[in-house]
Backbone as a ProteinNet text record, in pm:
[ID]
protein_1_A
[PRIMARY]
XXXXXXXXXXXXXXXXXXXXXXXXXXXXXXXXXXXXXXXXXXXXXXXXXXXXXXXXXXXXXXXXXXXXXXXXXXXXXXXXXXXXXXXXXXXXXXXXXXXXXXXXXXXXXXXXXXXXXXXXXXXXXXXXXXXXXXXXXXXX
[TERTIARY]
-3435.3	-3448.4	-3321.8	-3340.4	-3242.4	-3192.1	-3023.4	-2938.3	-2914.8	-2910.9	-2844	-2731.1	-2671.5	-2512.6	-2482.7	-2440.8	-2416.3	-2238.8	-2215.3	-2060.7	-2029.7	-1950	-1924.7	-1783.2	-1712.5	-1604.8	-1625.1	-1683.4	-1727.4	-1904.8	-1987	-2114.5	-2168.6	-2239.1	-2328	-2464	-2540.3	-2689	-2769.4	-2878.3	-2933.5	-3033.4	-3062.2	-3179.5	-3016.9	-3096.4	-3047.1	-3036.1	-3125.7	-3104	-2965.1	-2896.3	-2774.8	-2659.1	-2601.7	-2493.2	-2362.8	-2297.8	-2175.2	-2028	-1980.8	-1857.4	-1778.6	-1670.5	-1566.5	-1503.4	-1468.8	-1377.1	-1396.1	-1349.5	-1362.1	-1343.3	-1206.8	-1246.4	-1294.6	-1390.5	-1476.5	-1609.5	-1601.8	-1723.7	-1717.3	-1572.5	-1599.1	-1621.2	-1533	-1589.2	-1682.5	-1781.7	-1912.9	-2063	-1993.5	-2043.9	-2025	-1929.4	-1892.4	-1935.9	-1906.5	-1971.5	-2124.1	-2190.2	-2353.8	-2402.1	-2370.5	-2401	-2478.2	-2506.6	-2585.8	-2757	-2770.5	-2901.1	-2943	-2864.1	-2900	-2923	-2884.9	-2862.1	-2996.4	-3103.5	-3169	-3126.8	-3065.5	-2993.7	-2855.3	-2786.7	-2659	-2664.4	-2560.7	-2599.4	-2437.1	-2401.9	-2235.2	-2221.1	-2052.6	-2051	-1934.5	-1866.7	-1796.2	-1684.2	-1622.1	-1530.4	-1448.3	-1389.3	-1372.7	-1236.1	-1198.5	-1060.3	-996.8	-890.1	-798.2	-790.5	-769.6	-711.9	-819.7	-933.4	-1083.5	-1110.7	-1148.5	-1168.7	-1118.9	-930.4	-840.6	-877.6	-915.9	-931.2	-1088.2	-1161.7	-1334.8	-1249.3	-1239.7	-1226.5	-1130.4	-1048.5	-956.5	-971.5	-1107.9	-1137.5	-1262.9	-1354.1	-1486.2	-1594.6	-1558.2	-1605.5	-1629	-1451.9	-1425.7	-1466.4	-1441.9	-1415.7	-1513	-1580.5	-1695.3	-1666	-1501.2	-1440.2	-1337.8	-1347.8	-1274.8	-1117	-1024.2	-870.2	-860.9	-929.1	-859.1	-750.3	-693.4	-496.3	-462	-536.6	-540.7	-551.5	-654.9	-659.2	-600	-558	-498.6	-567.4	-695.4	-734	-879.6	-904.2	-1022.9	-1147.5	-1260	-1390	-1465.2	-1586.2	-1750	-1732.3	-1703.1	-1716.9	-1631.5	-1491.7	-1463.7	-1537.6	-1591.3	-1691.9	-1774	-1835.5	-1907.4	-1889.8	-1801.5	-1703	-1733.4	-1637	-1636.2	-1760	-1891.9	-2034.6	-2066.4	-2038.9	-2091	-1999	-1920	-1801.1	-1795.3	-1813.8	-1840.8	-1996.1	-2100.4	-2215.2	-2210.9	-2142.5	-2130.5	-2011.8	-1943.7	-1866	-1934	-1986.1	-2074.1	-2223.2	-2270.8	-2382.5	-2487.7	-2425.1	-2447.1	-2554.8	-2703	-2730.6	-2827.5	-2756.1	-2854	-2988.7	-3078.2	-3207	-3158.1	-3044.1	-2987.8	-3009.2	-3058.1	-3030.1	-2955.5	-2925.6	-2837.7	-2905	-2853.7	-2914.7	-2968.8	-3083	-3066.7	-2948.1	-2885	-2789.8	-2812.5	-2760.9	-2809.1	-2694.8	-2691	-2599	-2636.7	-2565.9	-2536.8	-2415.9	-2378	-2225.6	-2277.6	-2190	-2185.1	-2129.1	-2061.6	-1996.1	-2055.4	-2105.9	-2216.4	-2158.3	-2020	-1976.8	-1933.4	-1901.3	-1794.8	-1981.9	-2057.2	-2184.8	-2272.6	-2274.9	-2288.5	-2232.1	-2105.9	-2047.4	-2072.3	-2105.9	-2165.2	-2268.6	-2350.6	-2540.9	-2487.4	-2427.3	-2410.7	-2329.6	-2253.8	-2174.9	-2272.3	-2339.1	-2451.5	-2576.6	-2633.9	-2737.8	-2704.6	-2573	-2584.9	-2571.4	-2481.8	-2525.5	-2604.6	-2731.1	-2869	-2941.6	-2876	-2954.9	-2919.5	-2774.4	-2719.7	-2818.1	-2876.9	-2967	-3110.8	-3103.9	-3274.3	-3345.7	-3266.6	-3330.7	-3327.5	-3447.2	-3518.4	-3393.7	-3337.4	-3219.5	-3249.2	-3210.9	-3311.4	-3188.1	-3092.3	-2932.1	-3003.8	-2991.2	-2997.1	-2973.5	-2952.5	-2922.8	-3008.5	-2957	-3028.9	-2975	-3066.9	-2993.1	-3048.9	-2980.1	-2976.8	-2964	-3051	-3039.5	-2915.5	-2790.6	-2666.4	-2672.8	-2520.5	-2478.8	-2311.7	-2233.4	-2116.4	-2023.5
6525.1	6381.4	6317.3	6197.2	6157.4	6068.3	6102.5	5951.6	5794.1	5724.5	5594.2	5547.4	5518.8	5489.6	5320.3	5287.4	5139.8	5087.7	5053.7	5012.1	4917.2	4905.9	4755.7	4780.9	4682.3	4721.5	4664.2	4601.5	4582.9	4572.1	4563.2	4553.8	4651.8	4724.3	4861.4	4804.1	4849.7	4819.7	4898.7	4823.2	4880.4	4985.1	5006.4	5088.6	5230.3	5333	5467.3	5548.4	5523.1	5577	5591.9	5486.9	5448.5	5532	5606.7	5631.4	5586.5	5512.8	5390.6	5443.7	5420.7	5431.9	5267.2	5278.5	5156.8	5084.3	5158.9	5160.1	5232.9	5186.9	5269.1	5451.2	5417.9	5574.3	5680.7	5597.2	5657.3	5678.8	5556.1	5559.1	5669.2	5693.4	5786.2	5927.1	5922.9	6071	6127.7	6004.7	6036.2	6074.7	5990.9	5984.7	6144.4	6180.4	6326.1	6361.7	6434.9	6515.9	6538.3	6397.5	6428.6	6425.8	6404.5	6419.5	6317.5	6243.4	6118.3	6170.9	6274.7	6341.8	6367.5	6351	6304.9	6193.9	6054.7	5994.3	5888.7	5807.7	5703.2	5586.6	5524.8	5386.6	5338.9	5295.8	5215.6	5099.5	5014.2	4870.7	4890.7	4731.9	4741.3	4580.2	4581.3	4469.1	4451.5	4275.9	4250.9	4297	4231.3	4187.6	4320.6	4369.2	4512.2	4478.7	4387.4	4390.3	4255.4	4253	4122	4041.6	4043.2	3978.2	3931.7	4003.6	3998.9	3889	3852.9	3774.9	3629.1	3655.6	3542.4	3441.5	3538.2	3503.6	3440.7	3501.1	3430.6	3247.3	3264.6	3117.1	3050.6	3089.3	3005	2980.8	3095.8	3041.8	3059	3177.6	3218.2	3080.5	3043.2	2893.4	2794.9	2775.1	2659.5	2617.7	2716.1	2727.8	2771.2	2851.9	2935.5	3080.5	3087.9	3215.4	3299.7	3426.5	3507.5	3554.3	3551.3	3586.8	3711.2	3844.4	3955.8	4001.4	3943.1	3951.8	3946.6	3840.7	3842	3926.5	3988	4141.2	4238.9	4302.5	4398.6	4521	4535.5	4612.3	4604.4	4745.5	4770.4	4690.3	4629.4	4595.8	4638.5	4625	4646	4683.9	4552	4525.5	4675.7	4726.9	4890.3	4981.5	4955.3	5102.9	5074.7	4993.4	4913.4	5001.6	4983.2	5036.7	5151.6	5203	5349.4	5434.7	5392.1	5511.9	5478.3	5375.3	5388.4	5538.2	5500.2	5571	5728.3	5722.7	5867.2	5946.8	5822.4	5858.2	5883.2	5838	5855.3	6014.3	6037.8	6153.8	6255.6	6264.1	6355.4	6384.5	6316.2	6319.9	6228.9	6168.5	6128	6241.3	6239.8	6339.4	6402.3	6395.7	6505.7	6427	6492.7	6470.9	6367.4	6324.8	6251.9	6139.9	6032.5	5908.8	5831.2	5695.1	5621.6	5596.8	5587.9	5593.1	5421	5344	5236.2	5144.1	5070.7	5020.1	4812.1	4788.3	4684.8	4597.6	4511.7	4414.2	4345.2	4356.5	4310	4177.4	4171	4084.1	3948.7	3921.6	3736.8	3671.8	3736.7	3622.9	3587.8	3515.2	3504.1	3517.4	3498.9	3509.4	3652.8	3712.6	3883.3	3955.8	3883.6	3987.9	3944.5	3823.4	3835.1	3842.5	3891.5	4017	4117.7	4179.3	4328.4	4315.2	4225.4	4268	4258.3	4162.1	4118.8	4284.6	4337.6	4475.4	4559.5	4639	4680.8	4720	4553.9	4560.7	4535.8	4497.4	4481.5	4635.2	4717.3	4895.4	4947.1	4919.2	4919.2	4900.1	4739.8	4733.8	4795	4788.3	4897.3	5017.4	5068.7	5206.8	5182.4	5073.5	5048	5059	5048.3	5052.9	4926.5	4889.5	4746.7	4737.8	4610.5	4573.8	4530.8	4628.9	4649.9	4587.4	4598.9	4538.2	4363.4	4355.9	4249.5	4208.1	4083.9	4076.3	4090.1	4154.9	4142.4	4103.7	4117.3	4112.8	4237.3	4293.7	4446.9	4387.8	4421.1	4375.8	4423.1	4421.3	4446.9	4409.8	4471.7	4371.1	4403.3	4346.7	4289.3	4364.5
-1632.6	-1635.3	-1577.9	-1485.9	-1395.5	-1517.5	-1519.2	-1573.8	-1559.7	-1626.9	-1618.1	-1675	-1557.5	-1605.8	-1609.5	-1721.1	-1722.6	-1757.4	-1650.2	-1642.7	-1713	-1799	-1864.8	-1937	-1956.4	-2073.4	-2190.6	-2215.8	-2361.2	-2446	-2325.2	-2376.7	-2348.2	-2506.3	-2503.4	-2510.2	-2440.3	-2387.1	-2528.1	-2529.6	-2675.2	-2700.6	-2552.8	-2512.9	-2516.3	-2577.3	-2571.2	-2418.5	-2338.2	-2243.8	-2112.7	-2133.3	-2108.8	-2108.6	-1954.2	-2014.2	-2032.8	-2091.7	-2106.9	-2035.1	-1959.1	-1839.7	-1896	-1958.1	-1972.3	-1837.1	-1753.6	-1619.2	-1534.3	-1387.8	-1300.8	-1281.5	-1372	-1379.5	-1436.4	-1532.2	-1616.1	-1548.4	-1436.4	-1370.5	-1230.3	-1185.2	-1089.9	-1150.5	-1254.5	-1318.9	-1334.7	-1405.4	-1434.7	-1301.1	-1226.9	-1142.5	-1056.1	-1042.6	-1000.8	-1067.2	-1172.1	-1291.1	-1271.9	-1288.9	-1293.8	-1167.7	-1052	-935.1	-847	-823.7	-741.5	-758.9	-692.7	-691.6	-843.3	-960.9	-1087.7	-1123.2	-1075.5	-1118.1	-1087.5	-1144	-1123.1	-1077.4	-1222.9	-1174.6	-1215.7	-1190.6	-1223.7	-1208.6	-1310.2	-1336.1	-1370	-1301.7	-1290.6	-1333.7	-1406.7	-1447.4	-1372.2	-1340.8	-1255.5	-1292.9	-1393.2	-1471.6	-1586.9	-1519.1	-1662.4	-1689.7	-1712.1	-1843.7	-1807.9	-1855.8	-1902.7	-1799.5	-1742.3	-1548.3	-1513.3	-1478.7	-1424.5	-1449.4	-1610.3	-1701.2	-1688.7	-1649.5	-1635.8	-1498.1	-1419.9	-1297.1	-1269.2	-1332.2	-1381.3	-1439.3	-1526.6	-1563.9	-1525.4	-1410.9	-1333	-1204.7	-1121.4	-977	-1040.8	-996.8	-1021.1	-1083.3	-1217.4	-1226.5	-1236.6	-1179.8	-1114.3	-1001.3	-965.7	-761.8	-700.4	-815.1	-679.9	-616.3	-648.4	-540.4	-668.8	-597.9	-664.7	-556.5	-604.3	-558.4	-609.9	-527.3	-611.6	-630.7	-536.8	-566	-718.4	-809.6	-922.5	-990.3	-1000.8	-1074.9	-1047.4	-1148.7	-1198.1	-1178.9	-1276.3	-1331.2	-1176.3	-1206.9	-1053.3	-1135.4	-1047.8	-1062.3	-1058.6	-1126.6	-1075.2	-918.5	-850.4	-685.8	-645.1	-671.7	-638.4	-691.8	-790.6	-826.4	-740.6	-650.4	-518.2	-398	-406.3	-310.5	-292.4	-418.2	-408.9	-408.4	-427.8	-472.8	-347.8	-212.8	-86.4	-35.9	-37.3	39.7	-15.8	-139.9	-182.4	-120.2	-176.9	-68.4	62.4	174	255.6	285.9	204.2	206.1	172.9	98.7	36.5	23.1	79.7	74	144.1	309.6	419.6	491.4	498.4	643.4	510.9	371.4	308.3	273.5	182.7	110.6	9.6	-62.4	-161	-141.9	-171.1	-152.1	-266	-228.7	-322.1	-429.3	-560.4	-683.6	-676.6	-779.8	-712.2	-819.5	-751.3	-833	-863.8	-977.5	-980.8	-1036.3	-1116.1	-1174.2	-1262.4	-1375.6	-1499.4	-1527.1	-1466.1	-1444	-1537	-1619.7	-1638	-1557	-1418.5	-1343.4	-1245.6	-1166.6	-1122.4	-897.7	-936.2	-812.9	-790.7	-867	-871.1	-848.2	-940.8	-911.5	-782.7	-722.6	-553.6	-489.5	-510.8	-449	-418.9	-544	-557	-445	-467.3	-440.4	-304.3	-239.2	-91.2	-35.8	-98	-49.8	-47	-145.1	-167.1	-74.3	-104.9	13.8	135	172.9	356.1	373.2	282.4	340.6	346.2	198.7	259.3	376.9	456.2	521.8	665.8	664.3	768.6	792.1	678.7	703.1	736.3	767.7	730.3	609.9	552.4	361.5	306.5	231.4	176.3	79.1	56.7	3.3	-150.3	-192	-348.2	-491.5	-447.5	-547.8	-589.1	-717.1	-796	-912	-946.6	-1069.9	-1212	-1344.4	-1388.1	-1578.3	-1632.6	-1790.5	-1889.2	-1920.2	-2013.4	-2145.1	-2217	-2335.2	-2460.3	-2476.7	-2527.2	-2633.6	-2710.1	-2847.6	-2762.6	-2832.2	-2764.1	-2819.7
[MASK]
++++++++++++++++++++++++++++++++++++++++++++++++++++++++++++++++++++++++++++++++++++++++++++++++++++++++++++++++++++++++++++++++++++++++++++

């Protein structure tokens, strides 16, 4: 049975099937470890710690825009990052495809981020641009 990995730093999803990653590098681990060709879906949140957060309620929605100069601590949007780039390292050319990944974020700009990074690599491949937002039912 394929995994689901749900990124967040503080909200555990209530459904059991979930597997919970705090930070990025919980999320690359895991992600190595169980392998892509394991994996179903991932659902990423923007915002993973103190800074993220600071920077949400001082541009994000105010402004509309995120300054990642601000943060400290890596994002949702680099674990983004990083599962293209690992996909593409590893597992470019094979039978594997990208797990489908989605978004959980309360920030509404850090998570069309995500979807916009996401699906334009989708669509780079000719693949239907499937990244969206959504709400996981949590306790906090």
């Amino acid at each position: 049975m394929k995994k689901y990995i749900y990124l967040d730093d503080v909200r555990t999803p209530k459904d059991s099937k979930w597997e919970i990653v705090r930070n990025a590098k919980e999320f690359r681990e895991a992600i190595q470890d169980i392998g892509l060709e394991n994996i179903a879906l991932i659902s990423l949140d923007h915002d993973l710690g103190e800074t993220a957060i600071k920077e949400f309620f001082r541009n994000a929605a105010r402004n509309k825009t995120i300054n990642y100069d601000n943060i400290l601590e890596e994002t949702g949007m680099d674990c983004a990052k990083w599962i293209v780039d690992h996909y593409l390292d590893n597992y470019d050319g094979s039978e594997t495809n990208l797990p489908e990944i989605l978004v959980h974020s309360a920030n509404p700009v850090g998570a069309k981020n995500i979807m916009s990074y996401i699906n334009n690599f989708l669509k780079s491949r000719g693949l239907e641009e499937t990244c969206y937002r959504v709400q996981i039912p949590h306790t906090a």
